[in-house]
C-alpha positions as a printed NumPy array, in Angstrom:
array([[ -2.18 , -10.214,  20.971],
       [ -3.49 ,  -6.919,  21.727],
       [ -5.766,  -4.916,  19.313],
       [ -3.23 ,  -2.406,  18.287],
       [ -0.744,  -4.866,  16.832],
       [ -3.274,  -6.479,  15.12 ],
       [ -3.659,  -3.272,  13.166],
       [ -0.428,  -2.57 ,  12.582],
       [  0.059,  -5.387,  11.422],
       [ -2.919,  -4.753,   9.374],
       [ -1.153,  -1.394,   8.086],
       [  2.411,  -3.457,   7.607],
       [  0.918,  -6.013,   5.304],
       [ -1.194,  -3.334,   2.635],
       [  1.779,  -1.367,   2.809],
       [  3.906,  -4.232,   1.91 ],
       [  1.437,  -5.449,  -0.886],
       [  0.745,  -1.789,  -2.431],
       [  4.978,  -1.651,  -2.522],
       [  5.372,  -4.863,  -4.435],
       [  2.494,  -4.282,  -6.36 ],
       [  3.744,  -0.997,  -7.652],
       [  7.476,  -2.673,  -8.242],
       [  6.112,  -5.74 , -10.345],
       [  3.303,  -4.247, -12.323],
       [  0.686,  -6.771, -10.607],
       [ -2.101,  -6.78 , -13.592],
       [ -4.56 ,  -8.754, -10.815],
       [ -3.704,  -5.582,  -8.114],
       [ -3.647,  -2.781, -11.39 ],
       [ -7.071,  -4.714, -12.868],
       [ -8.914,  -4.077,  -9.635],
       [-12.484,  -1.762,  -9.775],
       [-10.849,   1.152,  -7.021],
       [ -7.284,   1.062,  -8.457],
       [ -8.826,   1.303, -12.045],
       [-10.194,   4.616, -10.803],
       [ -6.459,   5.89 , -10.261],
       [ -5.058,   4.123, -13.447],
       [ -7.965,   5.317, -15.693],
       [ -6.871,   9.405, -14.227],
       [ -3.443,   9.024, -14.141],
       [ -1.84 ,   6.628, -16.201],
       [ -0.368,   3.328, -15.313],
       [  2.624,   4.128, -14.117],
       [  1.539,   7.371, -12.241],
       [ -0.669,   4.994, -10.707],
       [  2.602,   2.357,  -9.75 ],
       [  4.496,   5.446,  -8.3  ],
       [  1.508,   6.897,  -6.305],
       [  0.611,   3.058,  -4.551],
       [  4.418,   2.922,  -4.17 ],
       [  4.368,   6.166,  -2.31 ],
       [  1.111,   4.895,  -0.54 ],
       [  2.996,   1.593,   0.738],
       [  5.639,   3.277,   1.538],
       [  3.709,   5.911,   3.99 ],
       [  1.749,   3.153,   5.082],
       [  4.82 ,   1.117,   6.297],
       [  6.191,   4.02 ,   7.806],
       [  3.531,   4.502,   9.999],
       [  2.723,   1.216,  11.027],
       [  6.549,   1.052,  12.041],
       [  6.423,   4.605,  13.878],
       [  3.423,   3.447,  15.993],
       [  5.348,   0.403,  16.854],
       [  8.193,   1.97 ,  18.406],
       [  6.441,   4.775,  20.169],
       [  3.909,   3.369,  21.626]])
């Protein structure tokens, strides 16, 4: 396995967990020290749609570096 799939995989999975995080209302992901920084700003469901958006662009990315490279 070379190193680049590794990390997009990498990329694929916090995308992936930051998605269904947002869409479930994870308290254990929400309850975390650095996304309490976001949720303490912004509100908790600012918060949801921003790490939706974040999974979202990370998936993205992890895909388009897939199929380019």
């Amino acid at each position: 396995m070379s190193p680049k799939y590794f990390v997009q995989g990498i990329f694929a999975v916090a995308g992936i967990i930051a998605i269904l995080a947002a869409a479930l209302n994870w308290d254990w992901f929400f309850n975390t020290q650095n996304a309490q920084l976001i949720v303490r700003n912004v509100g908790r469901n600012r918060s949801r749609l921003f790490y939706g958006v974040l999974g979202l662009i990370l998936v993205g990315m992890s895909l388009f570096f897939f199929y380019n490279s």
